[in-house]
C-alpha positions as CSV (number, residue, x, y, z in Angstrom):
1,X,20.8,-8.1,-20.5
2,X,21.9,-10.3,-17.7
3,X,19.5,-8.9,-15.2
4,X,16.7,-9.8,-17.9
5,X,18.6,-13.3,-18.0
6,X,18.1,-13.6,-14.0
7,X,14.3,-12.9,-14.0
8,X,13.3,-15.4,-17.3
9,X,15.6,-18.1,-15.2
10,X,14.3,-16.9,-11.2
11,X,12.0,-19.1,-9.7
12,X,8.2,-17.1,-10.1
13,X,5.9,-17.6,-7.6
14,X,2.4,-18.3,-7.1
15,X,1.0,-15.2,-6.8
16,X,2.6,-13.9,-9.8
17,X,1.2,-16.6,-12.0
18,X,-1.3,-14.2,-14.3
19,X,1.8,-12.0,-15.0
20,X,3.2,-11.7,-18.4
21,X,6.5,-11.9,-18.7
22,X,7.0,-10.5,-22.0
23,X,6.3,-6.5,-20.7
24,X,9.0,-6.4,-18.1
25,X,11.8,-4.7,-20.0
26,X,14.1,-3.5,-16.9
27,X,14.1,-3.2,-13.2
28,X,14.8,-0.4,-10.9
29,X,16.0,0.1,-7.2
30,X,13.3,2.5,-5.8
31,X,12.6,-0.2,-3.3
32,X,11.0,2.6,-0.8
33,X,8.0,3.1,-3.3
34,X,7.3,-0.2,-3.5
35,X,3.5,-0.6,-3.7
36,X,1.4,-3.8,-2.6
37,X,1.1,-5.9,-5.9
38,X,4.9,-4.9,-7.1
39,X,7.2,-7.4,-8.5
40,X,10.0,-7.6,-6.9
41,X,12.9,-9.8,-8.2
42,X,14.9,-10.9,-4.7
43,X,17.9,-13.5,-3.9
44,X,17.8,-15.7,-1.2
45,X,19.4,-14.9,2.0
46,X,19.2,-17.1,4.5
47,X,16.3,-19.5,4.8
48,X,14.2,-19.8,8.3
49,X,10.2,-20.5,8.8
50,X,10.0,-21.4,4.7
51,X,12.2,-23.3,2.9
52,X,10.0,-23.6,-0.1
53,X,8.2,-21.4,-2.7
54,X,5.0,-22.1,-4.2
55,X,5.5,-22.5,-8.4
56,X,2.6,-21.3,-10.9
57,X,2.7,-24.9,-11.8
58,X,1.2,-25.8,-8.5
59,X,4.1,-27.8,-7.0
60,X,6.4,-26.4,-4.0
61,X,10.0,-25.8,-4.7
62,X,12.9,-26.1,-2.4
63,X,14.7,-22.8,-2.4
64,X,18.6,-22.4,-1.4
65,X,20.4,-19.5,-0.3
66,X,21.5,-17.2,-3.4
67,X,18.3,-18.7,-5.5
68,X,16.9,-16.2,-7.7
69,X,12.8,-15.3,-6.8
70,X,10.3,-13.4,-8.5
71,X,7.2,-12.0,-5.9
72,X,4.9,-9.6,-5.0
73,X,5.2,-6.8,-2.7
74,X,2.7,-7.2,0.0
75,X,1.4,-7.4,4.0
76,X,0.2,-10.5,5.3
77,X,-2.0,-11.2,8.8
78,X,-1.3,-14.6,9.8
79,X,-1.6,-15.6,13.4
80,X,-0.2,-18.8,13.3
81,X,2.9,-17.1,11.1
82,X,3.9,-13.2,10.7
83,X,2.3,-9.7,10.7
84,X,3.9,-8.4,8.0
85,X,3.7,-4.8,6.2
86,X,4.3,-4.1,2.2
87,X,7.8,-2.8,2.6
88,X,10.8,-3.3,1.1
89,X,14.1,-2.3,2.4
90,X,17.0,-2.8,0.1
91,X,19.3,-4.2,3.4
92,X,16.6,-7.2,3.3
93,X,13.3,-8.4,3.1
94,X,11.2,-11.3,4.8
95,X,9.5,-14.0,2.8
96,X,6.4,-13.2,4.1
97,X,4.3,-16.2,2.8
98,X,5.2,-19.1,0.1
99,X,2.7,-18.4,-2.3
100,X,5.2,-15.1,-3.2
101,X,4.7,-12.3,-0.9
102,X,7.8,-10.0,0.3
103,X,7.6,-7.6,3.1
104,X,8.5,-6.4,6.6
105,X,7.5,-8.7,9.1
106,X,6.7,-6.7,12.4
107,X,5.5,-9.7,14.7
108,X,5.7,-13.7,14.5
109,X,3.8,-16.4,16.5
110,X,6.5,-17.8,18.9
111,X,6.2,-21.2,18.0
112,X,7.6,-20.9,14.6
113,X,11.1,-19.9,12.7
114,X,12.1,-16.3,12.2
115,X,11.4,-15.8,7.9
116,X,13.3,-15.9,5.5
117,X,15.7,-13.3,4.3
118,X,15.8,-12.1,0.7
119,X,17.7,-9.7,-0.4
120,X,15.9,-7.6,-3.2
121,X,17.6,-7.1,-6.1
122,X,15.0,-4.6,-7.9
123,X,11.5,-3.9,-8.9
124,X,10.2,-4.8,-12.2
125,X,9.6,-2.3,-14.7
126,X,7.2,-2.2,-18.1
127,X,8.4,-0.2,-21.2
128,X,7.6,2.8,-19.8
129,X,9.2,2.9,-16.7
130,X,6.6,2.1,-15.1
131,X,6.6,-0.7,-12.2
132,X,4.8,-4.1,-12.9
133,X,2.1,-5.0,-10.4
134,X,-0.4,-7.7,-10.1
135,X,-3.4,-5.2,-10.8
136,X,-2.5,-4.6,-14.2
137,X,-3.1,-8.6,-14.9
138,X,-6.2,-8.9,-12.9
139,X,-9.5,-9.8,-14.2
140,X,-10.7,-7.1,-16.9
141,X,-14.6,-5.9,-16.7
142,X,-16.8,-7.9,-18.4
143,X,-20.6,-7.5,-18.7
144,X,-22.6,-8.4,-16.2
145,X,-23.6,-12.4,-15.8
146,X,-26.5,-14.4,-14.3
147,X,-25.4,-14.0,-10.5
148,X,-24.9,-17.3,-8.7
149,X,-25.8,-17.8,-5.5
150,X,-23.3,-17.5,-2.3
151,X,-22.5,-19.8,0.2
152,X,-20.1,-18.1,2.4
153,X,-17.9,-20.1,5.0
154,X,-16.0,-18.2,8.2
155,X,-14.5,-19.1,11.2
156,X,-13.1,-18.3,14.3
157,X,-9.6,-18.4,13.5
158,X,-6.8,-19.4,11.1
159,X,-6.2,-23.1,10.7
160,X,-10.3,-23.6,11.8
161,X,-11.7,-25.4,8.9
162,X,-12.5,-23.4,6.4
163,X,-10.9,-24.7,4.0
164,X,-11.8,-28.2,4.2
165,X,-15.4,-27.1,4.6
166,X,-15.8,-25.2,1.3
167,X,-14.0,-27.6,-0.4
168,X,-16.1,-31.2,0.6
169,X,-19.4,-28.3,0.6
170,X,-18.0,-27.9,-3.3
171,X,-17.6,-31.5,-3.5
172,X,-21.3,-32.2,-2.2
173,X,-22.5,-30.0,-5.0
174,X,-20.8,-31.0,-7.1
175,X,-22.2,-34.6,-6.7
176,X,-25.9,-33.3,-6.5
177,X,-25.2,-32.7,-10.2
178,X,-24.5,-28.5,-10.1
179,X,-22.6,-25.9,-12.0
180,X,-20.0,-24.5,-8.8
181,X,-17.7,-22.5,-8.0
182,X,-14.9,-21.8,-5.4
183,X,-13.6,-18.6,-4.2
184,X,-11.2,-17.7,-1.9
185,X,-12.8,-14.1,-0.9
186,X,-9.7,-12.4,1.0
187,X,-6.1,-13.9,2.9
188,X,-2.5,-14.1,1.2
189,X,-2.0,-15.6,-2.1
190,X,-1.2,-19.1,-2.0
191,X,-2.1,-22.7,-3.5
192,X,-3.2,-24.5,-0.9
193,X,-6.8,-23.4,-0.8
194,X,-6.7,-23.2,-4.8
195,X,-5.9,-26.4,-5.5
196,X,-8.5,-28.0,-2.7
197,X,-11.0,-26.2,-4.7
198,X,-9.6,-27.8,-8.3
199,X,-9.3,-31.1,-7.0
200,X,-12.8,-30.8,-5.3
201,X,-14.0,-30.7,-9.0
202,X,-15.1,-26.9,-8.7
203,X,-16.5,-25.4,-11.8
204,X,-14.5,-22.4,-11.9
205,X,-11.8,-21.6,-9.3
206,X,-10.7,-18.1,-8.1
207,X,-9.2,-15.9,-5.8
208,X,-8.0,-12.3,-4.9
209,X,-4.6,-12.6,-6.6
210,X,-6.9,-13.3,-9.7
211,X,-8.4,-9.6,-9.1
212,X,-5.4,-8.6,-8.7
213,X,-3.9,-8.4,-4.6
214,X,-1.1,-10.3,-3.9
215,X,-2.9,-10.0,-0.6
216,X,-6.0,-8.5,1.2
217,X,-4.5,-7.3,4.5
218,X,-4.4,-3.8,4.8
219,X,-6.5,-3.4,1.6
220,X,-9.7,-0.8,1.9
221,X,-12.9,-2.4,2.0
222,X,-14.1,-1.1,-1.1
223,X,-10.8,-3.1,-3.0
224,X,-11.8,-6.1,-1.7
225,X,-15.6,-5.8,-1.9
226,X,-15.3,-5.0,-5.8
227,X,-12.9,-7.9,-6.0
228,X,-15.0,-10.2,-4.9
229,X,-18.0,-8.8,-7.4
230,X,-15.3,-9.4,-10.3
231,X,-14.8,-12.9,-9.1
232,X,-18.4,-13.9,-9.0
233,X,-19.1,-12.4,-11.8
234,X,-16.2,-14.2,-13.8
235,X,-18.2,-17.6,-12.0
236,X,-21.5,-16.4,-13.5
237,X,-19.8,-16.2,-17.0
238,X,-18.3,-19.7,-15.8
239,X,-22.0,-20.5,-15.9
240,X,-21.6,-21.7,-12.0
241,X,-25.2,-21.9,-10.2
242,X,-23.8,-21.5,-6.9
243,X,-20.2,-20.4,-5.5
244,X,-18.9,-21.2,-2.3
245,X,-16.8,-18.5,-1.2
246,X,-14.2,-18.5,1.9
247,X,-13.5,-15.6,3.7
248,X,-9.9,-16.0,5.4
249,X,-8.8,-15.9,9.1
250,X,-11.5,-15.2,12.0
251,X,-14.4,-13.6,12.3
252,X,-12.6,-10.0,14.6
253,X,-9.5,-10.0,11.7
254,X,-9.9,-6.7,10.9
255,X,-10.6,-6.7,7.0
256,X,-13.3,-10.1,7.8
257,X,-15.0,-8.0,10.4
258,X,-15.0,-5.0,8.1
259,X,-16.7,-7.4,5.3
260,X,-19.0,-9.0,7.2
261,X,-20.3,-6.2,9.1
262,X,-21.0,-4.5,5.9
263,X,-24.7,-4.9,5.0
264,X,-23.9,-5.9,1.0
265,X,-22.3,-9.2,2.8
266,X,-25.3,-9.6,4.3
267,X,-27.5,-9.5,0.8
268,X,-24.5,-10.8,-0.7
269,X,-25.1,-14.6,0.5
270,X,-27.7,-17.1,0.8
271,X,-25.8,-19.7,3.1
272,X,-23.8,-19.5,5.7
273,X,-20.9,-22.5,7.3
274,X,-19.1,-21.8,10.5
275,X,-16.0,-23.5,10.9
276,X,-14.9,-23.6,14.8
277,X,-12.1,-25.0,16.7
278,X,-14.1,-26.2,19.5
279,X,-17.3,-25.7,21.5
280,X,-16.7,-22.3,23.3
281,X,-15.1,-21.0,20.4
282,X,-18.2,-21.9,18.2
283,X,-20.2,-20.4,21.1
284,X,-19.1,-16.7,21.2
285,X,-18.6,-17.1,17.4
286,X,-22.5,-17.3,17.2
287,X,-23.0,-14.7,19.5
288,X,-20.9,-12.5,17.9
289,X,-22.8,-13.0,14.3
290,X,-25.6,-12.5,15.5
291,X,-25.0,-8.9,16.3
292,X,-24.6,-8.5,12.8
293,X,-27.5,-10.6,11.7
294,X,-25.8,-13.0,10.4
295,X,-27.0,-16.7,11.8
296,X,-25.1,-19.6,10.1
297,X,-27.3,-22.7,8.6
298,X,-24.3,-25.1,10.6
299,X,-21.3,-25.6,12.6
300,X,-18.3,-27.5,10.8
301,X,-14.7,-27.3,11.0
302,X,-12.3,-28.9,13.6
303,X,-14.6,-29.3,16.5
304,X,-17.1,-31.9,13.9
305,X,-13.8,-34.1,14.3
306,X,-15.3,-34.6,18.0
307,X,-18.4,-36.0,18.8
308,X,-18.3,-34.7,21.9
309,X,-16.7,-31.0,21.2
310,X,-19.9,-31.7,18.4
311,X,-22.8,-32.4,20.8
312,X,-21.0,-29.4,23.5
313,X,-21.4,-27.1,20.7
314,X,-24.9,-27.8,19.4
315,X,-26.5,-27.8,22.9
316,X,-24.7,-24.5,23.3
317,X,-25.6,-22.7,20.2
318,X,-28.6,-25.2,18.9
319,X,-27.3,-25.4,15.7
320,X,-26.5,-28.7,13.7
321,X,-22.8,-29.5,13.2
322,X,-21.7,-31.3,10.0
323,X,-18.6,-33.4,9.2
324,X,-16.7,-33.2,6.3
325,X,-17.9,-36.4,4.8
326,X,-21.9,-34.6,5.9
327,X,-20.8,-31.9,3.7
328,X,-19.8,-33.6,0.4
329,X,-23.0,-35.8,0.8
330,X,-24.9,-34.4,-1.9
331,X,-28.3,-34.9,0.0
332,X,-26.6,-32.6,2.6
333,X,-25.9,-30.5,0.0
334,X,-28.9,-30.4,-2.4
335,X,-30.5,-28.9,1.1
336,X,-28.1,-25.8,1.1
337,X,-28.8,-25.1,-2.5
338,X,-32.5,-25.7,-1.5
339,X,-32.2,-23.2,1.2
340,X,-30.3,-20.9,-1.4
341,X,-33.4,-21.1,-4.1
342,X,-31.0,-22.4,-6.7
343,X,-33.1,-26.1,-7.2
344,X,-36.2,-24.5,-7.8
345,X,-34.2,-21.8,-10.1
346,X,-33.2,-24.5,-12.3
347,X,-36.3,-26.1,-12.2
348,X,-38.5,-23.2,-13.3
């Protein structure tokens, strides 16, 4: 069948990368019940703010107007890109994110292109009619595992740190001579952050596309809280001692405030990094944590890049702030696990 033809050639996308191709048998137009985690197979339109998609394969790949794509239906919060909602209309779409995501964008930061515009061309379907989605190829349930411990990173904003932190924190631990892993707790699926964590020599690797969410934005709590059990679960059965696990955008994002005002994040970890853009930032960060309890062990992220925004930001808030090279030291790190009772664990 041709259409069958389009989607084995189409470029597929990051966030589809767990699908399996073999149970898509068709493809429908019922674009208006498009769920988050569909696969939609689209054509490009005209390109604007990205002119690349991110492969399975982990490489980027130019795309050109009338290039076939395979994505996910999904929102994404970006503040430095779009607001975008998990619809489709069959007029056209937005490429919401690189990693795979389609949607509706409703709002853009004024400093970058307009999206790019796809122009759907249907939903997948299984055997039974039924559409394919991402949460069909997430994670299954396996038995509970030895829990590792949590480092958790935040931040004020996008673009803060975070990334860089959890992956030279993994890198650190990594040195001190421990079992690690990485996970990317909530955001948009993409492989940025993944392939950090790989090349950081993480144990095991994951994120919420692997529990099955194209994205987390607009996602109920519970969704994302259970995803994030799967994940460091899966890390236990990795074997991993200790998982550090970023939690996307800022700290008033409305699913990260949701988490980590919950009091299972709370009892969750046994670390906590703050990635900030500069000293005030870092300074009403703090404040704001600790009206949930939740003090971090240090300051990292953009402002450590200053020694001055640095020494600003621990007068203010009187906590130590690490660089990135600090944080894949593994003396720096052997204290976090320390402080997270995974040393002694090993040692008993």
């Amino acid at each position: 069948m041709p259409m069958l033809r389009t989607i084995e050639q189409a470029k597929w996308t990051f966030s589809a990368r767990r699908v399996d191709r073999t149970v898509i048998t068709g493809t429908d137009t019922k674009f208006s019940a498009a769920q988050p985690g569909d696969l939609v197979l689209a054509y490009v339109d005209r390109i604007g703010q990205h002119s690349r998609v991110q492969l399975p394969s982990g490489r980027p790949s130019l795309i050109f107007p009338g290039d076939a794509v395979v994505l996910a239906c999904g929102a994404r919060y970006a503040p430095d890109q779009f607001e975008g909602l998990a619809e489709i209309d069959p007029r056209g779409a937005d490429l919401l994110a690189g990693g795979g995501c389609i949607g509706k964008a409703v709002a853009r930061n004024s400093r970058i292109k307009p999206p790019t515009r796809l122009m759907p061309a249907g939903r997948l379907l299984d055997s039974t009619g039924c559409p394919v989605n991402l949460a069909q190829f997430a994670l299954r349930p396996r038995p509970a595992a030895p829990p590792p411990k949590v480092i958790a990173v935040l931040g004020t904003s996008m673009n803060s740190g975070k990334t860089l932190a959890t992956a030279q924190l993994v890198l650190g631990l990594r040195r001190a001579g421990l079992r690690v892993g990485a996970i990317k707790a909530t955001g948009t699926g993409a492989f940025g952050d993944y392939n950090q964590y790989c090349d950081s020599g993480a144990h095991y690797v994951g994120d919420f596309t692997d529990a099955g969410m194209v994205t987390t934005y607009r996602e109920p709590l519970e969704r994302i809280k259970n995803g994030i059990k799967t994940l460091l679960n899966e890390a236990g059965h990795q074997g991993c001692e200790i998982v550090v696990m970023e939690v996307a955008d800022g700290i008033l994002q409305r699913e990260t405030a949701a988490l980590i005002a919950d009091p299972w994040f709370k009892l969750l970890i046994s670390g906590l990094v703050f990635a900030c853009a500069d000293a005030v930032a870092a300074c009403g960060g703090v404040s704001h944590l600790a009206k949930l309890d939740l003090i971090p062990d240090v300051l990292t992220g953009i402002l450590s890049c200053s020694p001055m925004a640095s020494h600003e930001a621990a007068v203010a808030t009187g906590l130590p702030v690490l660089t990135k090279t600090d944080l894949a030291d593994p003396a720096e790190a052997t204290g976090f696990a320390l402080r997270a009772g995974v040393v002694y664990e090993r040692a008993a």
